[in-house]
PAMI-541914 format. One record per atom (N, C-alpha, C): atom name; residue in one letter; y, z negated, x negated; residue number from 1. Coordinates in steps of 0.001 Angstrom, whole numbers. Layout:
BEGIN
+--------+-------+---------+---------+---------+-------+
: drenmi : lumti :       Y :       Z :       X : kolvo :
+--------+-------+---------+---------+---------+-------+
:     CA :     a :       Y :       Z :       X :   NUM :
...
+--------+-------+---------+---------+---------+-------+
% end
This chain:
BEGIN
+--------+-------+---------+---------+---------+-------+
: drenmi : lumti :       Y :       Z :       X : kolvo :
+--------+-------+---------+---------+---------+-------+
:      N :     x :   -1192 :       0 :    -820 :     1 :
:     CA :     x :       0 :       0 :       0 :     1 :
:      C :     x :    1261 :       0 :    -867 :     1 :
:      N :     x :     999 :    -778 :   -1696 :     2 :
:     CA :     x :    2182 :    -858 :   -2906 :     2 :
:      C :     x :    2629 :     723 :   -3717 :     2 :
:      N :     x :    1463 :    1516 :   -3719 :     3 :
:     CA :     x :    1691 :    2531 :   -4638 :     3 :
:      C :     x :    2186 :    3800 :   -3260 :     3 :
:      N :     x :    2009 :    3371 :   -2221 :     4 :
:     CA :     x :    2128 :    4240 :   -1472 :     4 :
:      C :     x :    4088 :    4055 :    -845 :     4 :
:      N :     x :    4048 :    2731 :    -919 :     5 :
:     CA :     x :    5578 :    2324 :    -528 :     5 :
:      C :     x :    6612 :    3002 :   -2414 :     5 :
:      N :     x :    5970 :    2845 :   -3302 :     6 :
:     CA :     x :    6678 :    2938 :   -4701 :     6 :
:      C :     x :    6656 :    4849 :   -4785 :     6 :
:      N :     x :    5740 :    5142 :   -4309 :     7 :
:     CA :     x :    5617 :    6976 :   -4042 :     7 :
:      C :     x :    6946 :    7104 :   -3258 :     7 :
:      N :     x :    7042 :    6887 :   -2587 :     8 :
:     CA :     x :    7953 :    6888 :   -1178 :     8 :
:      C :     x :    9403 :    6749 :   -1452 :     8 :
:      N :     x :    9433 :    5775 :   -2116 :     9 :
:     CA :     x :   10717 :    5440 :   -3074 :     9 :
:      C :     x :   11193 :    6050 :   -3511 :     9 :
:      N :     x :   10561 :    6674 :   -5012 :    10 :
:     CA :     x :   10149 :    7629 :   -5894 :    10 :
:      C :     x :   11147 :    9379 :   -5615 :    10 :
:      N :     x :    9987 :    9437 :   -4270 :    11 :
:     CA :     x :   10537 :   10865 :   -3748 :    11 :
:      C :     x :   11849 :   10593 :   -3131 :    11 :
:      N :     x :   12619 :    9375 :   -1827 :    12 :
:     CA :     x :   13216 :    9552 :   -1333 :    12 :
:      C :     x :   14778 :    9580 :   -2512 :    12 :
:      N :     x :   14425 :    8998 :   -3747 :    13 :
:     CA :     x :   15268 :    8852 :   -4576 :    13 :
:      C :     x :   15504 :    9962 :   -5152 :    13 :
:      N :     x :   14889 :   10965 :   -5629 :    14 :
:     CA :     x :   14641 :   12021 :   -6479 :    14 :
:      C :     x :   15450 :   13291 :   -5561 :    14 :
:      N :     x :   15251 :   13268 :   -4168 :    15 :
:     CA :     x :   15840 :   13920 :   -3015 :    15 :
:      C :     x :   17456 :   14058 :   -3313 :    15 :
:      N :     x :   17887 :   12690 :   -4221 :    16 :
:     CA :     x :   19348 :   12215 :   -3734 :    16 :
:      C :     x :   20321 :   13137 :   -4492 :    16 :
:      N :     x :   19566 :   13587 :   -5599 :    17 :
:     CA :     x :   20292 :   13953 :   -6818 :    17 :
:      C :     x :   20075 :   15778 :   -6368 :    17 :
:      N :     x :   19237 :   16082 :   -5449 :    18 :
:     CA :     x :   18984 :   17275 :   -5298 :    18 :
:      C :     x :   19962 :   18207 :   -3921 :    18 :
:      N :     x :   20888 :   19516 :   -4332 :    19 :
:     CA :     x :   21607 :   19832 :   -2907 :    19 :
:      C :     x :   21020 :   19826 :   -1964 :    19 :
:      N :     x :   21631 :   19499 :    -854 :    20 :
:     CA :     x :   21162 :   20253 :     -21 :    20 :
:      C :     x :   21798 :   20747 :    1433 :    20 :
:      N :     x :   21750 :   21323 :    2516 :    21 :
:     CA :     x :   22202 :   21393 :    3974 :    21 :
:      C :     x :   23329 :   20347 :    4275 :    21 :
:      N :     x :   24109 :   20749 :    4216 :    22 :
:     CA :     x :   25299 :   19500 :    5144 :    22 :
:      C :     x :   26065 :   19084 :    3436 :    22 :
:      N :     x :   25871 :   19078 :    2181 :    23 :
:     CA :     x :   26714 :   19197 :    1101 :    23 :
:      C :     x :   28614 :   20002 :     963 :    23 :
:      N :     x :   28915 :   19123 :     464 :    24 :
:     CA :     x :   30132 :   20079 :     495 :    24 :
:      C :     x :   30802 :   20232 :    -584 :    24 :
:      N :     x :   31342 :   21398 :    -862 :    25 :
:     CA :     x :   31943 :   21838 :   -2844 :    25 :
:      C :     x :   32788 :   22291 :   -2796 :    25 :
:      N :     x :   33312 :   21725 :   -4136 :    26 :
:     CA :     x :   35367 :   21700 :   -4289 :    26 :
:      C :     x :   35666 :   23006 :   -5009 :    26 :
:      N :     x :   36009 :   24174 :   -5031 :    27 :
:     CA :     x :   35662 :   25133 :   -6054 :    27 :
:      C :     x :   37079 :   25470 :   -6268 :    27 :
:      N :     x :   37354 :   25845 :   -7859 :    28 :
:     CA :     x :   38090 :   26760 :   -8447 :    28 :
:      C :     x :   38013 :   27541 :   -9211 :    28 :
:      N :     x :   38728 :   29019 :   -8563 :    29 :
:     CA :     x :   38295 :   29995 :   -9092 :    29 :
:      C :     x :   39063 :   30197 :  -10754 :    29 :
:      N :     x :   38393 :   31502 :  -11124 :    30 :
:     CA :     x :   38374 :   30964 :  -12757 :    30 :
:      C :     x :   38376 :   32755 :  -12603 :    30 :
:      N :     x :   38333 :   33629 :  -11497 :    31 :
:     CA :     x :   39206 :   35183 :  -11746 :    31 :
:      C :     x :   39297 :   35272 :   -9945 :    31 :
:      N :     x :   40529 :   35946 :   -9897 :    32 :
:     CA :     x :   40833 :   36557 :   -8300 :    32 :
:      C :     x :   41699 :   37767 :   -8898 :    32 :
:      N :     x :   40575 :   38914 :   -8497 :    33 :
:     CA :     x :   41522 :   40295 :   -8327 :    33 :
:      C :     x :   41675 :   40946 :   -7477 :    33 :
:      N :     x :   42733 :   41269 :   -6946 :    34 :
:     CA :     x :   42809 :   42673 :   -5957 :    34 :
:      C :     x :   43198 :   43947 :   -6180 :    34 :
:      N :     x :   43244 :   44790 :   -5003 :    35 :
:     CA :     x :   44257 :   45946 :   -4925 :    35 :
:      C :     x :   44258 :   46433 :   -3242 :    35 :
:      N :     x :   44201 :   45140 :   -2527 :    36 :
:     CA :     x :   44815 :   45617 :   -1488 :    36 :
:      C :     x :   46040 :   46121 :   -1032 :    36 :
:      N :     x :   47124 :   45804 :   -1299 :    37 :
:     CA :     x :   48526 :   46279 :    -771 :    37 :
:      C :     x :   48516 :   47788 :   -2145 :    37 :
:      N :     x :   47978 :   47838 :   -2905 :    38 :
:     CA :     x :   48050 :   49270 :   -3567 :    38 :
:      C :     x :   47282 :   49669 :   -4564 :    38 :
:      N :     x :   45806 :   49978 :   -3255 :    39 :
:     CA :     x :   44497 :   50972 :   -3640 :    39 :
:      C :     x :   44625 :   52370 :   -4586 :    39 :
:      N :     x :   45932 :   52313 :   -4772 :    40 :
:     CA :     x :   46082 :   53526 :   -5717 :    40 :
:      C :     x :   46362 :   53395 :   -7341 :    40 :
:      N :     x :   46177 :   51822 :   -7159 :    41 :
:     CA :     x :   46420 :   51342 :   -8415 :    41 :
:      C :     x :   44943 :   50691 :   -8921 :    41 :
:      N :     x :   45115 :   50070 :  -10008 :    42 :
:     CA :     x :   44014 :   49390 :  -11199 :    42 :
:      C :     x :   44356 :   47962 :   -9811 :    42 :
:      N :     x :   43064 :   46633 :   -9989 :    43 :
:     CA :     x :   43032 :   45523 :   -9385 :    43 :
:      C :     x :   43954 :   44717 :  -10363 :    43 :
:      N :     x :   45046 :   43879 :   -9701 :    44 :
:     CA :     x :   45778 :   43255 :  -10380 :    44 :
:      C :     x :   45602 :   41681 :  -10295 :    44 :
:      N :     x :   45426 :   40851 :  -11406 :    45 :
:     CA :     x :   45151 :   39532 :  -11124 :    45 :
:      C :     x :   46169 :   38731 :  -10026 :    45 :
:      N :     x :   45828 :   37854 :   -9563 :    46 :
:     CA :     x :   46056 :   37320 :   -8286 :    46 :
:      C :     x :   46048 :   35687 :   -8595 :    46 :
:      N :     x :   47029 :   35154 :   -7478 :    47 :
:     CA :     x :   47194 :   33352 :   -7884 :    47 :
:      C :     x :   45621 :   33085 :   -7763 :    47 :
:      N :     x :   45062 :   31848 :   -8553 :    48 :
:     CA :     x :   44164 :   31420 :   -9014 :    48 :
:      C :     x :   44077 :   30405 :   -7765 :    48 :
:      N :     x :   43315 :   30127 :   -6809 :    49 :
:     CA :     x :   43446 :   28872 :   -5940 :    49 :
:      C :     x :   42277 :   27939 :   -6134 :    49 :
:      N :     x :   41758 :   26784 :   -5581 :    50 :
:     CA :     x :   41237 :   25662 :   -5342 :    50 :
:      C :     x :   40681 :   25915 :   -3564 :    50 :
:      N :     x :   39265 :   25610 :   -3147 :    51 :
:     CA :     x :   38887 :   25756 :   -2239 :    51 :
:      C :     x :   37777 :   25310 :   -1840 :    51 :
:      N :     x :   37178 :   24711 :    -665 :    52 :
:     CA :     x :   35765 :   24089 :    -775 :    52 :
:      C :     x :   34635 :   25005 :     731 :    52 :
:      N :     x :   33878 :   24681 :      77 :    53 :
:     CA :     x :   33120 :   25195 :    1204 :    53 :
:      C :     x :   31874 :   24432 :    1500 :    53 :
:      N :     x :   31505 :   24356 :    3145 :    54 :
:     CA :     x :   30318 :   23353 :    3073 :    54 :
:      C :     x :   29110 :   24039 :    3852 :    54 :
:      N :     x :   28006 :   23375 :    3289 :    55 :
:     CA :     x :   26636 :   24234 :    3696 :    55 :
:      C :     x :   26536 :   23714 :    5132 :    55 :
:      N :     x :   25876 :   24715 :    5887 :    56 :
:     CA :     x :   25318 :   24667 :    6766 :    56 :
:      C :     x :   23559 :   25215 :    7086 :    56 :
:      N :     x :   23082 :   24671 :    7929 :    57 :
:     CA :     x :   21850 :   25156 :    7871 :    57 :
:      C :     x :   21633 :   26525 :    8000 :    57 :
:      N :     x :   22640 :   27883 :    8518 :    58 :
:     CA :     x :   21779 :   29330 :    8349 :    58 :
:      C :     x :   23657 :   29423 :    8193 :    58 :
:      N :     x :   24859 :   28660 :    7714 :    59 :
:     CA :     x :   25813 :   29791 :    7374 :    59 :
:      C :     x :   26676 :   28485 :    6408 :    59 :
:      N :     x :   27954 :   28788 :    5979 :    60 :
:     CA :     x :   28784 :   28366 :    5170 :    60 :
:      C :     x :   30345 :   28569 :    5804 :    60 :
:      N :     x :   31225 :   27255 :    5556 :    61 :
:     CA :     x :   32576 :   27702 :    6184 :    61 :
:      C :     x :   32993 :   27364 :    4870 :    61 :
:      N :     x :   33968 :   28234 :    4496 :    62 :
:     CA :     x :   35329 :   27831 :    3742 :    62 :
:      C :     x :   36542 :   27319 :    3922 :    62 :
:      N :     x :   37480 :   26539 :    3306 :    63 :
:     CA :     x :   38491 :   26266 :    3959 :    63 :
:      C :     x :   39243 :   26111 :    2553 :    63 :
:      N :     x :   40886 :   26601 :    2863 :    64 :
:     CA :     x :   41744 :   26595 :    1803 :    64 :
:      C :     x :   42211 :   24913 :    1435 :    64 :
:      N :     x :   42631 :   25018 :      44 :    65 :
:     CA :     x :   43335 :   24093 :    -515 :    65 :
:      C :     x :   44700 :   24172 :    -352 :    65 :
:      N :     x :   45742 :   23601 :    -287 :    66 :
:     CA :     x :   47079 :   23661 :    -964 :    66 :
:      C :     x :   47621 :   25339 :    -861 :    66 :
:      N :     x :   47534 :   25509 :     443 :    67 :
:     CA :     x :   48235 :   26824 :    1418 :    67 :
:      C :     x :   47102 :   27828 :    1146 :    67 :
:      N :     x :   45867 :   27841 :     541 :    68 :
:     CA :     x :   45153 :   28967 :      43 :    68 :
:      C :     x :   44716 :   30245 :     556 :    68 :
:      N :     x :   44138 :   31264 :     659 :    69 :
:     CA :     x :   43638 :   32288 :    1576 :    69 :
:      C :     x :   42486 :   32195 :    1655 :    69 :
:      N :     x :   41476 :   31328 :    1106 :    70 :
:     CA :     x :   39912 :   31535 :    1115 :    70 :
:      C :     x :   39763 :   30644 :    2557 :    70 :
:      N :     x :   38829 :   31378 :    3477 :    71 :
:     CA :     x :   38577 :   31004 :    5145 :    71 :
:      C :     x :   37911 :   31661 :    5699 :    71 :
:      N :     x :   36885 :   30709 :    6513 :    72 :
:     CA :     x :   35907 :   31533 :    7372 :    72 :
:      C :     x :   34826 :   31098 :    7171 :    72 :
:      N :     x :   33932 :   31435 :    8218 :    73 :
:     CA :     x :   32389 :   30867 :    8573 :    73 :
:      C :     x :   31593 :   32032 :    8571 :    73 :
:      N :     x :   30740 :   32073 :    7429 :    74 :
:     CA :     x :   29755 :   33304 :    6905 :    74 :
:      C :     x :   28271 :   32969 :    7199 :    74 :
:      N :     x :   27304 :   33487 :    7645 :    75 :
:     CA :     x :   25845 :   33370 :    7714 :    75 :
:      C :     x :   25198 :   33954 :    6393 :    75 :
:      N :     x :   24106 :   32912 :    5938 :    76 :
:     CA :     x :   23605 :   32744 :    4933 :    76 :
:      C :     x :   22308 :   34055 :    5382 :    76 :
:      N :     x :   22569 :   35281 :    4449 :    77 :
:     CA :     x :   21137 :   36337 :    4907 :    77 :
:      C :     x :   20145 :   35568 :    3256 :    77 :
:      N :     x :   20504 :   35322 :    2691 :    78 :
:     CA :     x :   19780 :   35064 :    1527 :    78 :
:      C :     x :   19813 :   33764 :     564 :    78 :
:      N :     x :   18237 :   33251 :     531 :    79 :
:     CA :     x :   18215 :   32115 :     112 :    79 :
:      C :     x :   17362 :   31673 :   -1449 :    79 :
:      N :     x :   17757 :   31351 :   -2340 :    80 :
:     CA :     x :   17366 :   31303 :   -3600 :    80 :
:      C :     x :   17010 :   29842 :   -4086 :    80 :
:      N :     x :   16461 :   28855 :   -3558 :    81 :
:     CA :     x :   15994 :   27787 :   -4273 :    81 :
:      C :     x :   16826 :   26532 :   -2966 :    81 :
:      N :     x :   17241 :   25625 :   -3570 :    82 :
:     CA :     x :   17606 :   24496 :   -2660 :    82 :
:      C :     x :   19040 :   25157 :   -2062 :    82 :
:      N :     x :   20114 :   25374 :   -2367 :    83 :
:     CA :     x :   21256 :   25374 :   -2659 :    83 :
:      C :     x :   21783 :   26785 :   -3041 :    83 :
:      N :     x :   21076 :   27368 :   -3330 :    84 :
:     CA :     x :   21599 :   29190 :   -4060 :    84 :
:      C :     x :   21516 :   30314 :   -2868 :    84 :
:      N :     x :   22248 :   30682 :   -2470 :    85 :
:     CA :     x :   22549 :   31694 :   -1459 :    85 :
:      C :     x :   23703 :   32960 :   -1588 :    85 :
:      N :     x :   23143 :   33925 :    -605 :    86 :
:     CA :     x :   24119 :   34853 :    -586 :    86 :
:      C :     x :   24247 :   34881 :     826 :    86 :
:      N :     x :   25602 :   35492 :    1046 :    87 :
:     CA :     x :   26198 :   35516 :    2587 :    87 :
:      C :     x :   27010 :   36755 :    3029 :    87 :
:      N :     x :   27004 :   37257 :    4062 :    88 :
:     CA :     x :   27652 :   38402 :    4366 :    88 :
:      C :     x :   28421 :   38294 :    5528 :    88 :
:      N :     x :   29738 :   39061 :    5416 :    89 :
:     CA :     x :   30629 :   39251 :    6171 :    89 :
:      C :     x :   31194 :   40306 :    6619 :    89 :
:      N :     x :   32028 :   40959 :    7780 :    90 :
:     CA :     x :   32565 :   42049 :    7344 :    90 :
:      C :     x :   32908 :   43195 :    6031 :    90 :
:      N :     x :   32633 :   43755 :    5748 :    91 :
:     CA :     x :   32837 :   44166 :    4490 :    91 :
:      C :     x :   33000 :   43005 :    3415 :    91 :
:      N :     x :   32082 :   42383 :    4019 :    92 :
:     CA :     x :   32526 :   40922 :    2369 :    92 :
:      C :     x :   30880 :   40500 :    2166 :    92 :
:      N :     x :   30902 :   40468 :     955 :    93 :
:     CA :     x :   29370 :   39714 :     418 :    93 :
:      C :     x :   29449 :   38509 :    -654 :    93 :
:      N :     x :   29172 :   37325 :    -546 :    94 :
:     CA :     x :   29326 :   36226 :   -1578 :    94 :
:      C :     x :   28168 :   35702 :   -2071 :    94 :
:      N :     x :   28095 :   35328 :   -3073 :    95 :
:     CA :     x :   26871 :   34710 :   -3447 :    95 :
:      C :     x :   27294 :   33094 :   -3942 :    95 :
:      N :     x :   26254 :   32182 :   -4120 :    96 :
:     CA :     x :   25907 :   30995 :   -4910 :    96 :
:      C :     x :   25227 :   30483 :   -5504 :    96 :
:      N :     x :   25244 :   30546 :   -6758 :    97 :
:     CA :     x :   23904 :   29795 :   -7356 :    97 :
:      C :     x :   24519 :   28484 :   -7967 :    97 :
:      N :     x :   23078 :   27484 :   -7687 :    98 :
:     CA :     x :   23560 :   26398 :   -7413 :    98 :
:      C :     x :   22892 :   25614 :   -9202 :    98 :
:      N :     x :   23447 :   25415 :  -10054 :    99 :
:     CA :     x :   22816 :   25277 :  -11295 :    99 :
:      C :     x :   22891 :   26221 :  -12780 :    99 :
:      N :     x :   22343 :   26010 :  -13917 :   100 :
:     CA :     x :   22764 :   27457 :  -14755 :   100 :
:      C :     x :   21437 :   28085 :  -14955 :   100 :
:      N :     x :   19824 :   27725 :  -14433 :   101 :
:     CA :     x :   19380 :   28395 :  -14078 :   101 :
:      C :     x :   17878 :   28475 :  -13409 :   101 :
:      N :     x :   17365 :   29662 :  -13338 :   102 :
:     CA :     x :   16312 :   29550 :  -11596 :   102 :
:      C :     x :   15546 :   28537 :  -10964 :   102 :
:      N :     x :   15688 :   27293 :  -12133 :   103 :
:     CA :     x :   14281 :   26345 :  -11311 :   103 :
:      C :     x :   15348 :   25362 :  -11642 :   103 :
:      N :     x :   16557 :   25823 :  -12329 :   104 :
:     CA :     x :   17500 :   24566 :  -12369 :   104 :
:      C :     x :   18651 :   23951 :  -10810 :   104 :
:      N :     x :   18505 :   22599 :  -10596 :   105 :
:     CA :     x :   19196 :   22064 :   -9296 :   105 :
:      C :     x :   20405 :   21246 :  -10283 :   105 :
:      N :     x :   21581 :   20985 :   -9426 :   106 :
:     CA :     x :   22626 :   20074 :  -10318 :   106 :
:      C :     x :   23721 :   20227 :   -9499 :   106 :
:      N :     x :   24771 :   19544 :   -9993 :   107 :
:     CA :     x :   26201 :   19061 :   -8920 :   107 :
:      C :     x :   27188 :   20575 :   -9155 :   107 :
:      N :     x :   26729 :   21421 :   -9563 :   108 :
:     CA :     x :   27767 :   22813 :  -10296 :   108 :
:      C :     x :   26901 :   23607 :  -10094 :   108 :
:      N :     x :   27826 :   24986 :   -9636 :   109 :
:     CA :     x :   27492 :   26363 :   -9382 :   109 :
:      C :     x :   28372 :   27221 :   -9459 :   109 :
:      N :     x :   27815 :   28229 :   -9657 :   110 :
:     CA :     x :   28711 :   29288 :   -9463 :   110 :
:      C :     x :   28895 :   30499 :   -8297 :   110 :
:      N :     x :   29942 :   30749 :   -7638 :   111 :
:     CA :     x :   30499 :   31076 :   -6798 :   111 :
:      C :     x :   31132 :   32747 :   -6845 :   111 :
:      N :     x :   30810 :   33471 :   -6427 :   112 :
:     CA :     x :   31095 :   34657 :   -6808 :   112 :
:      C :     x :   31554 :   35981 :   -4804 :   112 :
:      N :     x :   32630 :   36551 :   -4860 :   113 :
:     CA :     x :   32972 :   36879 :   -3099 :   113 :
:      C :     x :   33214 :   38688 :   -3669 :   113 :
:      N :     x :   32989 :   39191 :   -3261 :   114 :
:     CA :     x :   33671 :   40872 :   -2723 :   114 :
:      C :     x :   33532 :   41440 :   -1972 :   114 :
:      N :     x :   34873 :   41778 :   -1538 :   115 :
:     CA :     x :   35627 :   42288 :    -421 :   115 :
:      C :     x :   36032 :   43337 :    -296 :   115 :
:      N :     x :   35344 :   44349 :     675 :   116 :
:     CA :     x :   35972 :   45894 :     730 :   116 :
:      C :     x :   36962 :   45748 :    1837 :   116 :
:      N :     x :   38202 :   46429 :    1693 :   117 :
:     CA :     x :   39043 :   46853 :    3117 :   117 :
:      C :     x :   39552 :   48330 :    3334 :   117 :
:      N :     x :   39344 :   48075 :    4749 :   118 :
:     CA :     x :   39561 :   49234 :    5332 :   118 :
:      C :     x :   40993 :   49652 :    5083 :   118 :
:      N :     x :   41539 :   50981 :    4818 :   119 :
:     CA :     x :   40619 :   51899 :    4723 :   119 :
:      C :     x :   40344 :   51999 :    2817 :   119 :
:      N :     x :   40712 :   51374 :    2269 :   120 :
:     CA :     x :   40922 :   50746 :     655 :   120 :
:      C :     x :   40992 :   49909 :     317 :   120 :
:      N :     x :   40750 :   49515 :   -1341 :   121 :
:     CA :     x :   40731 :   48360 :   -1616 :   121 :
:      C :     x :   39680 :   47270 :   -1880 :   121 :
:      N :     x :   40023 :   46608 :   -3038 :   122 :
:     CA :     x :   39262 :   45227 :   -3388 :   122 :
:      C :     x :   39913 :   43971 :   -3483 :   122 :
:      N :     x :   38947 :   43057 :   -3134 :   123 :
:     CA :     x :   39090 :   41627 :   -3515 :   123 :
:      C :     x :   38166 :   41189 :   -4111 :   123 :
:      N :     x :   37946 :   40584 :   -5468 :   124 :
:     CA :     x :   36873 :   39529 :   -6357 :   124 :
:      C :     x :   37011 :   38432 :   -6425 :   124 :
:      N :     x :   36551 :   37264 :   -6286 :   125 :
:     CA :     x :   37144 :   36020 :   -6861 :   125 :
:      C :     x :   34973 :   35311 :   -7672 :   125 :
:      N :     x :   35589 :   34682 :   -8468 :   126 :
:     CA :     x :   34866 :   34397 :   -9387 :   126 :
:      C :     x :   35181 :   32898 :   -9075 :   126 :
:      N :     x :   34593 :   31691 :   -9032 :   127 :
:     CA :     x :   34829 :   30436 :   -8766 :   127 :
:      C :     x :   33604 :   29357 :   -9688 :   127 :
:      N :     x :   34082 :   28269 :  -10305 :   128 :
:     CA :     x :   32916 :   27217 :  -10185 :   128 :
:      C :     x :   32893 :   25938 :   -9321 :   128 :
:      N :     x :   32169 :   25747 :   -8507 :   129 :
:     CA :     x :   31962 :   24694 :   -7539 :   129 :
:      C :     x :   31097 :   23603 :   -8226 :   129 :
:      N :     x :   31780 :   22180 :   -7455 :   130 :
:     CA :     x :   31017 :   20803 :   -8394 :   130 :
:      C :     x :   30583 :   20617 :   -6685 :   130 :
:      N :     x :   29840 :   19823 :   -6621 :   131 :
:     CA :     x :   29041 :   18918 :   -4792 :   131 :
:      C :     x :   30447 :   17318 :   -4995 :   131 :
:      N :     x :   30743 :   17543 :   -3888 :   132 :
:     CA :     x :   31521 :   16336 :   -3612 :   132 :
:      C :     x :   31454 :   15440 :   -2794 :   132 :
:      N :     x :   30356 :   15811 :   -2142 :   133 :
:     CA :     x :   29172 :   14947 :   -1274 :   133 :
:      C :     x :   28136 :   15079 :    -764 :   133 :
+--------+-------+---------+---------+---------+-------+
% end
């Protein structure tokens, strides 16, 4: 009974340190380029913002920092380990991997969004996210 209550322990502890569903991450990006307002040009770097986003069981919402533009509630089509996903939107596809690598779990990831617009145009942003709960 003892080894079965100390198992129990064991796992529910080991769980704690691992992401998961209902987590939420503080991210700043580390490149944002566009060329929306002028597709006829090269992508020009863009203010750098701060932004978090929190898991949900089949999608992800974002929400800005300190006036930001990153926003919106995306469904998760793709799932890579505890925490590592990709998500799609209107002409937008993001990914997350959650760690630096495939069997690796941890409080940091990396965050990666692109954005086609109609009828031109890109958006990139490159981000690293820490778990903040």
């Amino acid at each position: 009974m003892k080894k079965l209550l100390l198992l129990l322990l064991l796992f529910s502890l080991s769980s704690i340190s691992i992401a998961k569903v209902g987590d939420s991450y503080m991210c700043e990006m580390g490149t944002h380029v566009s060329n929306e307002w002028r597709p006829d040009k090269p992508p020009v770097s863009q203010k750098l913002e701060k932004f978090k986003f929190k898991r949900h069981e089949d999608s992800i919402t974002l929400s800005p920092l300190n006036g930001g533009t990153m926003r919106g509630n995306f469904v998760i089509n793709e799932e890579y380990g505890s925490e590592s996903f990709a998500a799609k939107g209107l002409n937008l596809i993001m990914t997350y991997h959650n760690g630096w690598g495939d069997d690796d779990v941890s409080d940091v990831g990396f965050f990666n969004l692109a954005v086609l617009y109609i009828p031109v145009g890109i958006q990139s942003v490159g981000a690293m996210c820490k778990k903040i709960q």
